[in-house]
PABA-521888 format. One record per residue (C-alpha): residue number from 1; x, y, z; residue in three letters. Coordinates in nm, 2 decimals. Each point is the difference from the previous one (the first is absolute). Layout:
% PABA-521888
NODE  num      xx      yy      zz  residuo
NODE  NUM       X       Y       Z      ALA
...
//
This chain:
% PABA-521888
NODE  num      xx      yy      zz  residuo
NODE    1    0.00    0.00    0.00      UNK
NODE    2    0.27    0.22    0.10      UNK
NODE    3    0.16    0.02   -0.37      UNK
NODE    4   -0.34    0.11   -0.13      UNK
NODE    5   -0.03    0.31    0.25      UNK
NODE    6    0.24    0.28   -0.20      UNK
NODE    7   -0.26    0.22    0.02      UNK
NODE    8   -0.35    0.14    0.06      UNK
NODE    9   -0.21    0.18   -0.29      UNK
NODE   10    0.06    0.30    0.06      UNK
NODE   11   -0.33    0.08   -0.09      UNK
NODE   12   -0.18   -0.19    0.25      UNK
NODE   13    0.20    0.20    0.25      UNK
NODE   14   -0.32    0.26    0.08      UNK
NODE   15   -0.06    0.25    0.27      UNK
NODE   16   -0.12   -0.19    0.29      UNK
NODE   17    0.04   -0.34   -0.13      UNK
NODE   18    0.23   -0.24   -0.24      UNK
NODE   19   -0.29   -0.12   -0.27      UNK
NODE   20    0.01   -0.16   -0.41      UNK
NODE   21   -0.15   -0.22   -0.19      UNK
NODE   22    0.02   -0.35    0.07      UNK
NODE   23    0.28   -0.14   -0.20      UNK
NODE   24    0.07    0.33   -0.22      UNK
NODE   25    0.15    0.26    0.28      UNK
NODE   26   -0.07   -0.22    0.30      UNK
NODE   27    0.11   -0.35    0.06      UNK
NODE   28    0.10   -0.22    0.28      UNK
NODE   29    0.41    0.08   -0.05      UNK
NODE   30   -0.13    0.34    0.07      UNK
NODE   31   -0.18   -0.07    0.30      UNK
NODE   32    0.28   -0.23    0.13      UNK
NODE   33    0.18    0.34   -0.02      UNK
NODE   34   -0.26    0.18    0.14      UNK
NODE   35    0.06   -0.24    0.29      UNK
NODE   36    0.38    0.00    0.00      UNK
NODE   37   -0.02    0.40    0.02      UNK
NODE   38   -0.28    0.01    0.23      UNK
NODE   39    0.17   -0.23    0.26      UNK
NODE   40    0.31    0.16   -0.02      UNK
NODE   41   -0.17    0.36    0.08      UNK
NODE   42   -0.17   -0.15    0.27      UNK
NODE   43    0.31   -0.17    0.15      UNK
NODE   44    0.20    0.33   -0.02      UNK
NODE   45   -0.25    0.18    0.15      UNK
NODE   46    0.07   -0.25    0.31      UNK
NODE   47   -0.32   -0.22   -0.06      UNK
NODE   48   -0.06   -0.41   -0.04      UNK
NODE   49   -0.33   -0.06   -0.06      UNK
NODE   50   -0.23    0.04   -0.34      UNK
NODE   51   -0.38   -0.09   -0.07      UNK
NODE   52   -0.11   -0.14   -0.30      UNK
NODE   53   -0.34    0.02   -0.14      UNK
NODE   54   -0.15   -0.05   -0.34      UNK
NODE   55   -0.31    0.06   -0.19      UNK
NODE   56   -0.20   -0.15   -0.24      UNK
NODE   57    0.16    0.01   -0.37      UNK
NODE   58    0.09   -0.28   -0.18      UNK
NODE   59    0.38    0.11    0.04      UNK
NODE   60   -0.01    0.07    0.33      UNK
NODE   61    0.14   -0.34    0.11      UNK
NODE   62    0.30   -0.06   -0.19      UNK
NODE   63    0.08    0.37    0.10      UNK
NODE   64   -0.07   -0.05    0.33      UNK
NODE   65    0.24   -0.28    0.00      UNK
NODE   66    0.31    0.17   -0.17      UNK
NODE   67   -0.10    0.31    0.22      UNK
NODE   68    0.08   -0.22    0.30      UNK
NODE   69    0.33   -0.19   -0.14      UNK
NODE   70    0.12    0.33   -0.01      UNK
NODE   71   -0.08    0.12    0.34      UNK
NODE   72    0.15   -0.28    0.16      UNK
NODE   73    0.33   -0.01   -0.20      UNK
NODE   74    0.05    0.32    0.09      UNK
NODE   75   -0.04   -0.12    0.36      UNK
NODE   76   -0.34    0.11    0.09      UNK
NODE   77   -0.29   -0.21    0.19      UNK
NODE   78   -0.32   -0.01   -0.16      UNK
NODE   79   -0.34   -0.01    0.13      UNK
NODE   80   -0.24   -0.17   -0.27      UNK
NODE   81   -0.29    0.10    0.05      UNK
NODE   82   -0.17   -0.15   -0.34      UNK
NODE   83   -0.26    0.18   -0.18      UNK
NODE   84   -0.17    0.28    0.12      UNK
NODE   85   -0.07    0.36   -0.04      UNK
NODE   86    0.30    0.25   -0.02      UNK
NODE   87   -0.18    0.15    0.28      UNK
NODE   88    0.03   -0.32    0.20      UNK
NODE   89    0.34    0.00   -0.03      UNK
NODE   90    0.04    0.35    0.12      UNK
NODE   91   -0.19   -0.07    0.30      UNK
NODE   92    0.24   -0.30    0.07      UNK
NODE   93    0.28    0.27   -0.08      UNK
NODE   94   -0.13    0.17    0.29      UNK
NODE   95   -0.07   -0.22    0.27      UNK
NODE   96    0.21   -0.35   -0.03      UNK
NODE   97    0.30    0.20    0.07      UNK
NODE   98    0.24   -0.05   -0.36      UNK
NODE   99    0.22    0.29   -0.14      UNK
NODE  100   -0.21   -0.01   -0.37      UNK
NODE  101   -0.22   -0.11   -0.20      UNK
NODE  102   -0.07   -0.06   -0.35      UNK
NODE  103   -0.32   -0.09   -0.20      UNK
NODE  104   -0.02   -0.18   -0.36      UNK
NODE  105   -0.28    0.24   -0.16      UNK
NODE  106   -0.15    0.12   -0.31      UNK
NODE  107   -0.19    0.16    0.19      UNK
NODE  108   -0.29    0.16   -0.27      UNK
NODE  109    0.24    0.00   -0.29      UNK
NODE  110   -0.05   -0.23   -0.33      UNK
NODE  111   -0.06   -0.38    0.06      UNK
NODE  112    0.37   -0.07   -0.12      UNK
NODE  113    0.16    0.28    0.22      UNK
NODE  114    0.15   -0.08    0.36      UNK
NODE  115    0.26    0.13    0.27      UNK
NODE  116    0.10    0.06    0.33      UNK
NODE  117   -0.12    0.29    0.29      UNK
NODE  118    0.29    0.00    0.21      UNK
NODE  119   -0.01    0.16    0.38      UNK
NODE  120    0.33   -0.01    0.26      UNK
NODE  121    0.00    0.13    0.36      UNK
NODE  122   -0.44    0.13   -0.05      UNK
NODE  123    0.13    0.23   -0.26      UNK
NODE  124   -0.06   -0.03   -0.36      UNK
NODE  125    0.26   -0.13   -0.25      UNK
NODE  126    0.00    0.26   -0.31      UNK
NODE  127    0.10    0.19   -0.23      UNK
NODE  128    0.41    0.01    0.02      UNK
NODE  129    0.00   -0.29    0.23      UNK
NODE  130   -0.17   -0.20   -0.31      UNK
NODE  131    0.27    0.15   -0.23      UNK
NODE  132    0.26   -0.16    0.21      UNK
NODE  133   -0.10   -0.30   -0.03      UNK
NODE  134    0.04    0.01   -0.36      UNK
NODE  135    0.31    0.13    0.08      UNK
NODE  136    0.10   -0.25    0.22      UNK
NODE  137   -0.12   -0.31   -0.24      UNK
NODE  138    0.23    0.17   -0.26      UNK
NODE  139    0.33   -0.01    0.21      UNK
NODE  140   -0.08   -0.31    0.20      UNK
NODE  141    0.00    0.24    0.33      UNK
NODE  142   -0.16   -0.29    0.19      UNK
NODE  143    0.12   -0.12    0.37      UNK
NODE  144   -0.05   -0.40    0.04      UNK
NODE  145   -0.08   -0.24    0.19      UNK
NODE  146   -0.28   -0.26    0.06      UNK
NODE  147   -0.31    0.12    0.15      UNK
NODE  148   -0.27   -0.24    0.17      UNK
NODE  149   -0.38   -0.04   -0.15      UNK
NODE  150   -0.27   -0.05    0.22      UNK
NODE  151   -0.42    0.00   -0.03      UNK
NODE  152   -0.20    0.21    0.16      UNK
NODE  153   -0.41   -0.01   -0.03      UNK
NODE  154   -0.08    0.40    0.05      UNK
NODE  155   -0.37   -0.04   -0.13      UNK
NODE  156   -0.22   -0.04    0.27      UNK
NODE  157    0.23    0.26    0.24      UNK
NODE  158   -0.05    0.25   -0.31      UNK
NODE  159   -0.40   -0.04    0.04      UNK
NODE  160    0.01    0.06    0.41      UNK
NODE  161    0.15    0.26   -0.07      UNK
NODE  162   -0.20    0.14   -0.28      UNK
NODE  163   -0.35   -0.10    0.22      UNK
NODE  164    0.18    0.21    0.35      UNK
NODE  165   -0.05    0.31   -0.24      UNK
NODE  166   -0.43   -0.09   -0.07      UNK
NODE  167   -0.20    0.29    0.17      UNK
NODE  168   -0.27    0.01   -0.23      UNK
NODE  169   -0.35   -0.18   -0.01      UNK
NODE  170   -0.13   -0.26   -0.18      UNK
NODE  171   -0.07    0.04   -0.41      UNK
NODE  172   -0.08   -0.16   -0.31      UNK
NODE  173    0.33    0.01   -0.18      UNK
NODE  174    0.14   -0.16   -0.37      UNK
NODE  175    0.39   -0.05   -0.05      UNK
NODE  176    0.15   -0.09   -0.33      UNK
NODE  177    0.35   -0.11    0.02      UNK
NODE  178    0.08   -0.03   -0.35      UNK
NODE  179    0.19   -0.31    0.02      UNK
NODE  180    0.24    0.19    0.21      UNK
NODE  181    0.21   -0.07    0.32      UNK
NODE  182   -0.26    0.14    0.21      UNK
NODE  183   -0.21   -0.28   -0.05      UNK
NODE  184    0.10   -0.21    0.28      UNK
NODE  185    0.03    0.31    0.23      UNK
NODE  186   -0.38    0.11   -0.08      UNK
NODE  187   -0.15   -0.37    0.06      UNK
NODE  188    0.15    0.00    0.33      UNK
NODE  189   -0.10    0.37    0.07      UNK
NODE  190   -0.35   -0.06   -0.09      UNK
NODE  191   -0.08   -0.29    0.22      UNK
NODE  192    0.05    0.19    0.26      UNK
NODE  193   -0.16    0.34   -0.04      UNK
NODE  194   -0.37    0.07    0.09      UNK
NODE  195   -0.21    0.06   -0.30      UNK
NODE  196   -0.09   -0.17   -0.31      UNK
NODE  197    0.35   -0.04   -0.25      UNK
NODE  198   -0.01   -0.16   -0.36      UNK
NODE  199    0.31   -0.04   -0.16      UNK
NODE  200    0.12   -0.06   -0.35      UNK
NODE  201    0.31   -0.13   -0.15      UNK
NODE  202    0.17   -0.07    0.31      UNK
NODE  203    0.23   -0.32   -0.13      UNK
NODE  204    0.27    0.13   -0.09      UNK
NODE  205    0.12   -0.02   -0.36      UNK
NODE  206    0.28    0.15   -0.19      UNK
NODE  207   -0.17   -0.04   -0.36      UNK
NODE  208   -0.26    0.25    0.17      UNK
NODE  209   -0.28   -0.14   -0.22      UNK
NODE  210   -0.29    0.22    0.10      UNK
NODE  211    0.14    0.32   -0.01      UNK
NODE  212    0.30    0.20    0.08      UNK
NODE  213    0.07    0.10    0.35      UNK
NODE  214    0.01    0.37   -0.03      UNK
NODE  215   -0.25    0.18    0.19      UNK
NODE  216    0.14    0.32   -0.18      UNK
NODE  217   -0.18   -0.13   -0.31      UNK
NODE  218   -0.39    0.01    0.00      UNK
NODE  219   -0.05   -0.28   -0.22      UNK
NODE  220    0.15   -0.17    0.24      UNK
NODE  221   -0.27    0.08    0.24      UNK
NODE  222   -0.31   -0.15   -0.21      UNK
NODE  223    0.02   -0.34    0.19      UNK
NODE  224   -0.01    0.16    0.34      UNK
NODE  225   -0.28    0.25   -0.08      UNK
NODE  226   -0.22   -0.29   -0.18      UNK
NODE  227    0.05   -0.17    0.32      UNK
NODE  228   -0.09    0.33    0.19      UNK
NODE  229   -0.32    0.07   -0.18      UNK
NODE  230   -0.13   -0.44    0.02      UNK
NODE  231    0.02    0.00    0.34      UNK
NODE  232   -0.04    0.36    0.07      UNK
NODE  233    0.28    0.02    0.22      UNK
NODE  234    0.10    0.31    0.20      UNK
NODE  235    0.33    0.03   -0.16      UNK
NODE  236    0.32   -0.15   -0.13      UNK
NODE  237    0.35   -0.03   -0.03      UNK
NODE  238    0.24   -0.09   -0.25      UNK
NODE  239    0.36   -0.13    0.02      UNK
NODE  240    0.33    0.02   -0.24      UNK
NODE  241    0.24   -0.31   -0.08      UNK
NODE  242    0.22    0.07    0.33      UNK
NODE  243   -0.31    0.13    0.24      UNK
NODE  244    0.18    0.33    0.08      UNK
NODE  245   -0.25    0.21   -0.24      UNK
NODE  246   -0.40    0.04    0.09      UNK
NODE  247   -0.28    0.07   -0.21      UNK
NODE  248   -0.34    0.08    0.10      UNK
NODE  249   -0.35    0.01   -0.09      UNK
NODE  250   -0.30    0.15    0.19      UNK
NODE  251   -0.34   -0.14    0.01      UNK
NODE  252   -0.12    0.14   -0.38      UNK
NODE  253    0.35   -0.13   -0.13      UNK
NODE  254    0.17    0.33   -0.05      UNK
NODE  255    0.34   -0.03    0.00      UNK
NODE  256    0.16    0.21    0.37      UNK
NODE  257    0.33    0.07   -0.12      UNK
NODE  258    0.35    0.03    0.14      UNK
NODE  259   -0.03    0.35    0.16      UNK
NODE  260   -0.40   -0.07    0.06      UNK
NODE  261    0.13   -0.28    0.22      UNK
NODE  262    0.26    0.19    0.16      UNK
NODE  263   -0.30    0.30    0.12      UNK
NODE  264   -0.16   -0.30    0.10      UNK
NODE  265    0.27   -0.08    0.22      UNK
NODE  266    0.14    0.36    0.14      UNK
NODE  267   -0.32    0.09    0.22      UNK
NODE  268    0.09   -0.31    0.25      UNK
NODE  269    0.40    0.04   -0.02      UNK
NODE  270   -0.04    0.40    0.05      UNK
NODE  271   -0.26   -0.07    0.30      UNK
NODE  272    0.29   -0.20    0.14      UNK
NODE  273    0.31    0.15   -0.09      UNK
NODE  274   -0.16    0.38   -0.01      UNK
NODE  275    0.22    0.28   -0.26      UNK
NODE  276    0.15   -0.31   -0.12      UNK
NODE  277    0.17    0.01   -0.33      UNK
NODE  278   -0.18   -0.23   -0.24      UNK
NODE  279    0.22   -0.09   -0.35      UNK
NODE  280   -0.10   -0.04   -0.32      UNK
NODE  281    0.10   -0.06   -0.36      UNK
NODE  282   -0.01    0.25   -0.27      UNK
NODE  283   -0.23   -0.17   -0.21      UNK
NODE  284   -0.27    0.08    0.31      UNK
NODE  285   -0.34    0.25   -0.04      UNK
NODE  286    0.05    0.30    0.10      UNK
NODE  287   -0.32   -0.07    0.20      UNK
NODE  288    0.23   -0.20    0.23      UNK
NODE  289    0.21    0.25    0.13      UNK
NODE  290   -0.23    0.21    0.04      UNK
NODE  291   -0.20   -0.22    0.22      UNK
NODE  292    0.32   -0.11    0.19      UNK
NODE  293    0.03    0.42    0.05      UNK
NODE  294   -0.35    0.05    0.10      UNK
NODE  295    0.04   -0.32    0.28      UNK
NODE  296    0.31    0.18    0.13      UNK
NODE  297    0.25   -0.21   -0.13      UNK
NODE  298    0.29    0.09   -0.22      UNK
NODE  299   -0.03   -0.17   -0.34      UNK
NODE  300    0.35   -0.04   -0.15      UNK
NODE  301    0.03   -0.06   -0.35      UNK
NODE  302    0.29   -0.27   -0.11      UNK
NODE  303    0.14   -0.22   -0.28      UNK
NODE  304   -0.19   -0.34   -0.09      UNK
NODE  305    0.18   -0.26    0.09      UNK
NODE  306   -0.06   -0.25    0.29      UNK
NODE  307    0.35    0.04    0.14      UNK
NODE  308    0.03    0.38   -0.06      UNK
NODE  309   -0.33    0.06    0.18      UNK
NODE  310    0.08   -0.25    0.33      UNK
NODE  311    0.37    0.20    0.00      UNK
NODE  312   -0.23    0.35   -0.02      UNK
NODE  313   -0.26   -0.12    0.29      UNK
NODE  314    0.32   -0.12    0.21      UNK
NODE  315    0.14    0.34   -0.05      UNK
NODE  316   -0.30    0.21    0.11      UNK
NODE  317   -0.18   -0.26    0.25      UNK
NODE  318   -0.33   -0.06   -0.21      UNK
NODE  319   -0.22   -0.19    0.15      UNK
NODE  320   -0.15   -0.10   -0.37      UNK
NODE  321    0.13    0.05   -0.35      UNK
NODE  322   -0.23   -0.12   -0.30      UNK
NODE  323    0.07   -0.04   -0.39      UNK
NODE  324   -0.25    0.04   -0.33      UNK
NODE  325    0.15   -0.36   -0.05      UNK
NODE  326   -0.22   -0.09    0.29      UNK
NODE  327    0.35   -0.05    0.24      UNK
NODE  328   -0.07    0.07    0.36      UNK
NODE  329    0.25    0.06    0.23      UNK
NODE  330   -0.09   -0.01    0.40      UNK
NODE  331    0.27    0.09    0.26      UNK
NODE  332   -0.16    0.05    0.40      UNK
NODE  333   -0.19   -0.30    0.07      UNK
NODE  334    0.20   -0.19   -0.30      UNK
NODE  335    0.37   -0.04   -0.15      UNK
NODE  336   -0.03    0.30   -0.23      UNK
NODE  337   -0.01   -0.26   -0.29      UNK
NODE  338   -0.26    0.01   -0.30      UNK
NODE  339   -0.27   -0.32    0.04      UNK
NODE  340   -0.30   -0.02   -0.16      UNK
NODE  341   -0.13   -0.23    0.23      UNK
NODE  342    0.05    0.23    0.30      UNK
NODE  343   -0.15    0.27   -0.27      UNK
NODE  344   -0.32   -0.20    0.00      UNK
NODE  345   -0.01   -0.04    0.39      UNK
NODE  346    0.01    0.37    0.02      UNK
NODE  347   -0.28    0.11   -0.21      UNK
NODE  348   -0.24   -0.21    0.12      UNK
NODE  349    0.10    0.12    0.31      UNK
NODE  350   -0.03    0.37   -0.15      UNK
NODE  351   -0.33   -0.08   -0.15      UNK
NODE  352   -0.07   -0.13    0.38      UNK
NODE  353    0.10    0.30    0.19      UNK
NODE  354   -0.20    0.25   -0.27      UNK
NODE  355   -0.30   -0.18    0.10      UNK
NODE  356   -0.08    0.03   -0.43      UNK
NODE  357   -0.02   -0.29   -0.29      UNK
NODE  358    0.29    0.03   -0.23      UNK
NODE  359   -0.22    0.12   -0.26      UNK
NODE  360   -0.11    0.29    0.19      UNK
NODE  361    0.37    0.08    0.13      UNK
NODE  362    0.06   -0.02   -0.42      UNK
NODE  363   -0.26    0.20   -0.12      UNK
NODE  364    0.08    0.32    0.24      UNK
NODE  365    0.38   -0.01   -0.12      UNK
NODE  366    0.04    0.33   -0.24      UNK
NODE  367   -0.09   -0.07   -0.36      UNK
NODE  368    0.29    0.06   -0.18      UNK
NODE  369    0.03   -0.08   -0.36      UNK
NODE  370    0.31   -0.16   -0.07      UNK
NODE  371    0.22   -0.25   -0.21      UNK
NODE  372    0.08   -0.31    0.21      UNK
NODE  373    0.41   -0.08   -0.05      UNK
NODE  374    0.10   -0.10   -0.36      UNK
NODE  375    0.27   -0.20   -0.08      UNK
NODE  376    0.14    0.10   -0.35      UNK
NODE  377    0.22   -0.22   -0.15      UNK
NODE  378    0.33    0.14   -0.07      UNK
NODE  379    0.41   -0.16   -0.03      UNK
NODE  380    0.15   -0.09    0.35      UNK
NODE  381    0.26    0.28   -0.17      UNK
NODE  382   -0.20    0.26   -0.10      UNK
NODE  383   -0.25    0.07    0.29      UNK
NODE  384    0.20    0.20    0.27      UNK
NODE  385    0.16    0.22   -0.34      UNK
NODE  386   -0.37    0.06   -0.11      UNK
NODE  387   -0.10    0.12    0.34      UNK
NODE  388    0.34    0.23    0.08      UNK
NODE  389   -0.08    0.19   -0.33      UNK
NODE  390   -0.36    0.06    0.08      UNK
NODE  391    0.10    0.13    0.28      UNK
NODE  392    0.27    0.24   -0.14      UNK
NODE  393   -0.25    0.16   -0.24      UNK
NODE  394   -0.23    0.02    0.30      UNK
NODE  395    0.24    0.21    0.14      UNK
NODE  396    0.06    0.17   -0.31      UNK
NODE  397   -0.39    0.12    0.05      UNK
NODE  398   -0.05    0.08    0.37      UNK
NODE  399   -0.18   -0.28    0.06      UNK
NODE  400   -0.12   -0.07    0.31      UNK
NODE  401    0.16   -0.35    0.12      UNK
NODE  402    0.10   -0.21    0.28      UNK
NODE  403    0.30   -0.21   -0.11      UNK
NODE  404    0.02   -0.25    0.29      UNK
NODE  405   -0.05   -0.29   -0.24      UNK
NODE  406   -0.06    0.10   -0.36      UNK
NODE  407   -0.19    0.30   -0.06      UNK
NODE  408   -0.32    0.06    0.17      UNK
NODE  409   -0.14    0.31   -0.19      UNK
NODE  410   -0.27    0.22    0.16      UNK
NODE  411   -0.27    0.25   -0.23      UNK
NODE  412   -0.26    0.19    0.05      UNK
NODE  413   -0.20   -0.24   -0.05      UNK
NODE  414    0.17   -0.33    0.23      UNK
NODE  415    0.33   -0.19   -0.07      UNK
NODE  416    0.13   -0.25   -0.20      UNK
NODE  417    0.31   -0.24    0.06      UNK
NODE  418    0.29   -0.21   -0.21      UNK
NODE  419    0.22   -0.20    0.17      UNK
NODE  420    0.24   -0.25   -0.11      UNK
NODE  421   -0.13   -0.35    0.12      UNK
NODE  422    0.26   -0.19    0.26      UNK
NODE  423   -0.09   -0.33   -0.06      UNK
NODE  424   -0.06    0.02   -0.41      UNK
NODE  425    0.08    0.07   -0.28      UNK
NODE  426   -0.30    0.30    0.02      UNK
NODE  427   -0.11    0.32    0.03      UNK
NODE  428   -0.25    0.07    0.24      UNK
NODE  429   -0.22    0.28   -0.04      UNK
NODE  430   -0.32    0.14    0.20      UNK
NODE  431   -0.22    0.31    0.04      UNK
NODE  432   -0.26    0.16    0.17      UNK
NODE  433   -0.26    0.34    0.00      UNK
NODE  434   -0.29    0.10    0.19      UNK
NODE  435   -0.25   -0.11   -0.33      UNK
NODE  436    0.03   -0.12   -0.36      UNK
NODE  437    0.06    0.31   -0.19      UNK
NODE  438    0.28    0.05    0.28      UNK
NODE  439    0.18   -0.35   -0.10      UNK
NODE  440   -0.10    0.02   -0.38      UNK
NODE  441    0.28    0.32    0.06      UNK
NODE  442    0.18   -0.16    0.23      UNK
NODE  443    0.08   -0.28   -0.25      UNK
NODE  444    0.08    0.22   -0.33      UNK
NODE  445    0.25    0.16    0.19      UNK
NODE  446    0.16   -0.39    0.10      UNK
NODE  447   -0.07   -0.13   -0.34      UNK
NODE  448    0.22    0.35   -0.14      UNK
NODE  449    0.31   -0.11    0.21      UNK
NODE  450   -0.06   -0.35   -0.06      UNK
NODE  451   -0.03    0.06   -0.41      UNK
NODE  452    0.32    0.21    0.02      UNK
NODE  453    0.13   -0.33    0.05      UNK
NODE  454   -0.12   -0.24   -0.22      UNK
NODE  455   -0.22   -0.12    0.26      UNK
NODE  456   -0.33   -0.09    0.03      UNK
NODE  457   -0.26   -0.04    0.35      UNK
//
């Protein structure tokens, strides 16, 4: 294995994560590197001990394996915790007392795409730290050794732990796993909470043969709100491949998303944790952090990115952080992790503590008219090039714009947002206005700086 490992892709070395296509940009010499370079970090920085989880993708295993030959060559001892949600494995990060962790995950991405979320000493592993080790794979920096595998059944200490969180009463509920890693975790969950629960695709498979877990993507939705609507449930909930993103549905299927879900969410954290600072992605309403203002919190606007919003809530001790992507991040009462299991816990318990249905607490959210994020398909290459030019000739014209992460662009009439996508080859674009004729202007003025680009929404 070691003669295969020169090198990993260096386009599968992302932002937060290491992440190709299975074999093109990703395959199991790279994750035996990934492993080698891990374990040596996590040996320098004076740790022993790494957990292993895995999701549900058909490559998962054979990565998984080479992931873990690695690791222990370079003299670490793994905990294997089998298949699960990445979540999972960052709960066992957090409480079985190892130096890292590491998750095989596609997480939402193409069938054929996989990697690895990596976290050392409660802290993400990112951006430079993923460079190095590419760097390291290239020069064989590597310490050795020969590190101890053992097994470790996490599942059942992951749903206590979920169920010590429950506050809310008892309701009628649907929850589509999409074939996903959350399946196991929600079949468990809903055994034990009061109500009525009806799941759907909760065996997990990696060929995900009903639809695609991506709660991001309405179509996606259709099974859940059929489901919704037959059994005219109160509400329902919707899981990605790796069970770290939540979707959501209210009552009359509407779609509540990412920022809806985090307003959901900020009246309970600000009643506990008052003038709290509450974080959010720039892709978010503008509705949001206004709300967040008006409940005398301090909404902070921040880079997408699940490891670049826990490092933000670290920094500024929020209680909550939310993405559009539907990632929720809880510190307080939880590791400061994203879990969309944990997400799910806390709105019924928000829906609880409003004393409201979820289709009421839906319908008296502000009626913007907006875009939901669009992906537009653009060269791995090309995309953060396309976005520093629009943003020079934005400057060029006194635009208004935020530049934390792309350009987020406000008009007279709302705002509109590019971004270069972190995890593919995409750019993401949203917008937003107060009513129709507002976004119809909104989106010319997109569509211009998109066009002066060759690019089309």
């Amino acid at each position: 294995m070691a003669e295969r490992a020169a090198a990993i892709h260096p386009s599968a070395c992302r932002e937060y994560d290491v992440r190709g296509t299975v074999p093109e940009t990703l395959d199991e010499a790279a994750a035996y590197a990934v492993g080698r370079g891990f374990a040596s970090r996590v040996r320098r920085a004076g740790g022993s001990r790494v957990a292993v989880g895995r999701d549900g993708r058909l490559s998962s295993p054979a990565l998984e394996a080479a992931l873990v030959e690695g690791l222990c060559e370079s003299g670490v001892d793994v905990v294997r915790l089998g298949l699960g949600p990445t979540p999972m494995v960052y709960f066992a990060e957090a409480t079985l007392g190892v130096d890292g962790a590491v998750q095989v995950t596609g997480s939402h991405n193409p069938r054929d795409d996989n990697g690895f979320k990596m976290v050392l000493h409660h802290r993400p592993f990112f951006g430079e730290d993923v460079q190095d080790l590419a760097r390291m794979a290239r020069t064989r920096d590597w310490t050795t050794g020969q590190g101890q595998v053992s097994e470790h059944a996490i599942l059942d200490a992951y749903v206590d732990r979920l169920m010590a969180g429950y506050a809310g009463g008892a309701y009628r509920i649907g929850w589509d796993c999409g074939s996903g890693a959350a399946g196991p975790v929600i079949e468990k969950l809903v055994q034990r909470l009061p109500g009525e629960h009806h799941t759907l695709f909760t065996d997990v498979d990696g060929h995900f043969p009903h639809h695609h877990p991506d709660p991001t993507v309405e179509s996606n939705l259709d099974a859940l709100k059929r489901l919704v609507a037959e059994k005219s449930l109160d509400f329902g909930f919707a899981f990605d491949g790796d069970g770290d993103r939540i979707g959501a549905i209210d009552g009359l299927g509407r779609v509540i998303w990412g920022d809806q879900i985090l307003m959901l969410l900020a009246g309970p954290a600000l009643a506990e944790h008052p003038g709290a600072p509450i974080v959010a992605d720039v892709k978010a309403s503008q509705a949001l952090f206004d709300h967040i203002t008006t409940l005398g919190g301090q909404p902070v606007m921040w880079k997408t990115g699940h490891s670049l919003m826990k490092t933000k809530m670290a920094e500024t001790a929020a209680p909550l952080g939310g993405e559009m992507s539907g990632h929720m991040f809880f510190a307080g009462e939880w590791y400061g992790f994203d879990d969309a299991h944990y997400a799910a816990i806390r709105l019924i318990r928000a829906a609880h503590l409003a004393g409201r249905s979820m289709t009421e607490l839906r319908g008296a959210m502000p009626a913007m008219v907006d875009i939901p994020e669009t992906r537009i398909v653009i060269s791995e290459s090309d995309k953060f090039a396309i976005v520093d030019r629009v943003a020079a000739a934005l400057a060029r014209g006194g635009a208004q714009v935020n530049d934390t992460d792309g350009v987020r662009v406000r008009t007279a009439d709302g705002w509109w947002l590019l971004r270069a996508s972190n995890t593919q080859a995409a750019l993401t674009v949203r917008a937003e206005a107060g009513d129709a004729a507002g976004l119809e202007r909104v989106l010319a003025e997109l569509d211009h700086y998109l066009a002066m680009e060759g690019v089309r929404r």
